[in-house]
C-alpha positions as CSV (number, residue, x, y, z in Angstrom):
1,X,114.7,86.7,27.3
2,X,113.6,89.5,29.1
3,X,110.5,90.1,30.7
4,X,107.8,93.1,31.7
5,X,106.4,92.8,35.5
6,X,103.1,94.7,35.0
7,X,102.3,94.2,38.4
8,X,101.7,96.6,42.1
9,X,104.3,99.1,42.5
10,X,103.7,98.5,46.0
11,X,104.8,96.3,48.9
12,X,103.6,92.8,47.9
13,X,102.9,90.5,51.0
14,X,103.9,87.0,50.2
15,X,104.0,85.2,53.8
16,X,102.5,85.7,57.5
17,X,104.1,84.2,60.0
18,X,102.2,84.5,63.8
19,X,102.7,83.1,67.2
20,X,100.4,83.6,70.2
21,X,102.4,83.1,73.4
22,X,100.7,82.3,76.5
23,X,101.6,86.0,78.2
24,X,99.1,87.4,75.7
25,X,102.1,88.7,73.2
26,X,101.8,88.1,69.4
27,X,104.0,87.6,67.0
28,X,103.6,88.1,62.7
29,X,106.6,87.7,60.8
30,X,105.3,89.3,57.2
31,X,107.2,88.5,54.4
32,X,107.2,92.0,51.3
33,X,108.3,92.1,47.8
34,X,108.4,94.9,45.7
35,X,111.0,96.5,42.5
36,X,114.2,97.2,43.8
37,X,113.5,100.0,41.7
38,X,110.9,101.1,44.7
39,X,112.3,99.8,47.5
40,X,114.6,103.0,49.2
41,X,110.7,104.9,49.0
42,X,109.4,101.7,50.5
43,X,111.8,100.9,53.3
44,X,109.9,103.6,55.3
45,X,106.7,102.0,55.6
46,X,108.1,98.9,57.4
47,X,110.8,100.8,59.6
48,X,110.7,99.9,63.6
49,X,107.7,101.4,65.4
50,X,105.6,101.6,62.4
51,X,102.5,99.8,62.7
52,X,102.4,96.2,60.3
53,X,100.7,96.8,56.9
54,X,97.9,94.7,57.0
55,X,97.8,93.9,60.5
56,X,97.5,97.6,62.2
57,X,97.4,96.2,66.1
58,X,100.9,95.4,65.2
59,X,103.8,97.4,65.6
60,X,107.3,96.9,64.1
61,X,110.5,96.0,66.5
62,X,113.3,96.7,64.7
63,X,114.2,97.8,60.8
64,X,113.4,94.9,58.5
65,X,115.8,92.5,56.7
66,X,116.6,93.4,53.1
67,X,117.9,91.5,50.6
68,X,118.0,92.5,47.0
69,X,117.7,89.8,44.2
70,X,118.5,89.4,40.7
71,X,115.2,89.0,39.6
72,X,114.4,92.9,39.5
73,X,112.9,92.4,42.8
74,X,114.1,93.4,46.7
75,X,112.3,91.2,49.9
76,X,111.4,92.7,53.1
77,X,111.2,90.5,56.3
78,X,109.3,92.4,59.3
79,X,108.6,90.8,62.7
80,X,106.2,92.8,64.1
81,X,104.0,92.6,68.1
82,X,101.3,93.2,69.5
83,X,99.4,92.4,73.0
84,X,96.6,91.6,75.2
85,X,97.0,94.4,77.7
86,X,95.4,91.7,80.2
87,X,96.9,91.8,84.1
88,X,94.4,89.6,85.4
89,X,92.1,87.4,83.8
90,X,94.2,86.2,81.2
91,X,97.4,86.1,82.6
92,X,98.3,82.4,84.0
93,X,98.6,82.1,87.7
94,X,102.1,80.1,88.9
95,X,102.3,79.5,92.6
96,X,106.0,79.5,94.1
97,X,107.5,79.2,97.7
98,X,110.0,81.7,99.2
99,X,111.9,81.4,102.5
100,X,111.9,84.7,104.6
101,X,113.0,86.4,108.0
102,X,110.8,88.6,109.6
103,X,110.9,90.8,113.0
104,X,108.0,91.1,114.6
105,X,108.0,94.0,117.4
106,X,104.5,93.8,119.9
107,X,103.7,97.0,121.7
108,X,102.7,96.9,125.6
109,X,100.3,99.1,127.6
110,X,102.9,98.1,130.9
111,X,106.0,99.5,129.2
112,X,107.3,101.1,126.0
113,X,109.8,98.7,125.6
114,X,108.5,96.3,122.8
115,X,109.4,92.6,122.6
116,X,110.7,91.5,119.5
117,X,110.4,87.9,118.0
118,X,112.6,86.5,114.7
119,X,110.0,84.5,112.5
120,X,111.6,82.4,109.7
121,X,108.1,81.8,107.3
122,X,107.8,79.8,104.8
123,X,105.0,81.7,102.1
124,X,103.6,81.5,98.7
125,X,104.5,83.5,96.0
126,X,102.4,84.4,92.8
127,X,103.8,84.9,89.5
128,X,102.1,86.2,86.5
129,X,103.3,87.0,82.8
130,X,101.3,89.4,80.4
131,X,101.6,92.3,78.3
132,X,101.3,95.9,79.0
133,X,101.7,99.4,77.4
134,X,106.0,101.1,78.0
135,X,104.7,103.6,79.5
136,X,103.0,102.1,82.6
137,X,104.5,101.1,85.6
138,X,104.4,97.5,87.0
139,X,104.2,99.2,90.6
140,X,100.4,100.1,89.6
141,X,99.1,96.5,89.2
142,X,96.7,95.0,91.4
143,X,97.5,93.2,94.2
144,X,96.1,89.4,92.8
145,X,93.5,88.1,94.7
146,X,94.6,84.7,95.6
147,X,95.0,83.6,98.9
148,X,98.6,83.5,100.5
149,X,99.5,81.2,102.8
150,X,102.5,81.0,105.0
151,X,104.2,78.3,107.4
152,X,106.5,79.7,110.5
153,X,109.4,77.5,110.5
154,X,110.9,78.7,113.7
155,X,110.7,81.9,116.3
156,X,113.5,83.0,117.9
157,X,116.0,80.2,116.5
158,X,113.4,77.3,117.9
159,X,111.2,75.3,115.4
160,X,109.2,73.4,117.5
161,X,106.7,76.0,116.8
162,X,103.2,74.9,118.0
163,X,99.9,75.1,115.8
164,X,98.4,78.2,117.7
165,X,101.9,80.4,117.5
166,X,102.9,79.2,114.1
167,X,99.6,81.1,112.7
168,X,99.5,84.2,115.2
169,X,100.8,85.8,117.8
170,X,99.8,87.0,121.4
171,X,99.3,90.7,122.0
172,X,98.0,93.0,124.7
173,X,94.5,92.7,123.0
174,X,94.7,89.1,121.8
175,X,95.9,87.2,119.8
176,X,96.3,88.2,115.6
177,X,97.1,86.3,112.6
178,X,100.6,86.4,111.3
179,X,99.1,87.4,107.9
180,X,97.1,90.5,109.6
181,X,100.6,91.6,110.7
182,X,102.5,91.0,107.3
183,X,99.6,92.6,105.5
184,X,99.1,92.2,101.7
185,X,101.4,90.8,99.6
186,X,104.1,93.1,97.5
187,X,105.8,92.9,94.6
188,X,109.3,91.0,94.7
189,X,110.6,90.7,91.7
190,X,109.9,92.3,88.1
191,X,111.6,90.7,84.9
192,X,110.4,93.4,82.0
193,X,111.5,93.1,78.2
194,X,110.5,95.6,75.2
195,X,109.5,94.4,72.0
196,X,108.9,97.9,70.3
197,X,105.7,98.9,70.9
198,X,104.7,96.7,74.1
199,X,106.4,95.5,77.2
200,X,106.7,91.3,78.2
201,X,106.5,91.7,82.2
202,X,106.5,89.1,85.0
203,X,105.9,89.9,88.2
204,X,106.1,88.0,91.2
205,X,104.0,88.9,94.4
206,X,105.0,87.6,97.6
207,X,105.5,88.7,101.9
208,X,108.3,90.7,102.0
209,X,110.8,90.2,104.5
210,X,111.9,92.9,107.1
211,X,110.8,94.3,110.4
212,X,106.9,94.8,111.2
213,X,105.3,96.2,114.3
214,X,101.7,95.1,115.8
């Protein structure tokens, strides 16, 4: 027996699916029917970088699944995201460790030959994972504002580094704290992935190694 759908000649949402994710990204899977005798002039309205019918914060990945029954109908599957845009407050804090050699090159008022000390430190690193527009680079972030701290391991080879020269070192004008010499910390590592209309990042701060001069 055949029968007459009266009903929307529309998309028809039938399920909502939607994750939060500690970075600040969101997911809804969204679930459409509508006549297969509709759905090429409906496809459209849920392709990739469309914003989710419904939910307009969030925008489509990729093209939806289709599959057409044999109940006069076709169903749409759309995973669709959207994100906090928070760098700072709401992005969790995790603190690592990194090894690191650094050169260390002290100017003298006697000569303009500098000495130069190998430091092998042991520092913190910060990592944070949000969300954040495509178009904007990680390289503009904020430098957090949680303290590094560092442990010299050796100088010059040695490692029975004592309290006063494992936290800073002796210059024409005094002594200055390692950290004063490394400055602030810098990016080290950026892991970045896409999901249409907003960018997953984690970024790790951290004292970069290399050659510094007081």
């Amino acid at each position: 027996m055949a029968h007459t759908y009266f009903g929307s000649d529309g998309l028809i949402l039938t399920d909502v699916q939607k994750k939060d994710f500690p970075s600040g990204l969101s997911r809804i899977d969204a679930t459409y029917k509508c006549r297969t005798t509709e759905a090429d002039n409906l496809a459209p309205l849920l392709a990739a970088g469309n914003r989710l019918p419904e939910f307009p914060t969030y925008i489509i990945r990729q093209n939806p699944a289709i599959v057409t029954g044999q109940d006069g109908f076709t169903t749409f599957t759309a995973s669709s995201f959207a994100g906090t845009l928070s760098t700072s407050a709401g992005a969790p804090t995790i603190f690592g460790a990194a090894i690191g050699d650094f050169t260390i090159s002290l100017g003298s008022k006697r000569t303009p030959v500098k000495d130069t000390f190998k430091y092998k430190i042991l520092s913190d690193t910060i990592t944070r994972t949000f969300t954040i527009l495509p178009n904007i680079s990680a390289t503009t972030l904020a430098t957090p504002t949680e303290t590094i701290s560092l442990k010299v391991l050796s100088i010059n080879g040695r490692t029975d580094v004592g309290e006063v020269d494992g936290q800073s070192i002796r210059t024409g004008s005094g002594r200055i704290p390692i950290l004063v010499i490394l400055g602030d910390p810098q990016i080290i590592n950026v892991n970045r992935q896409s999901f249409g209309g907003i960018d997953e990042v984690q970024v790790t701060w951290g004292l970069v190694a290399g050659e510094y001069s007081a």
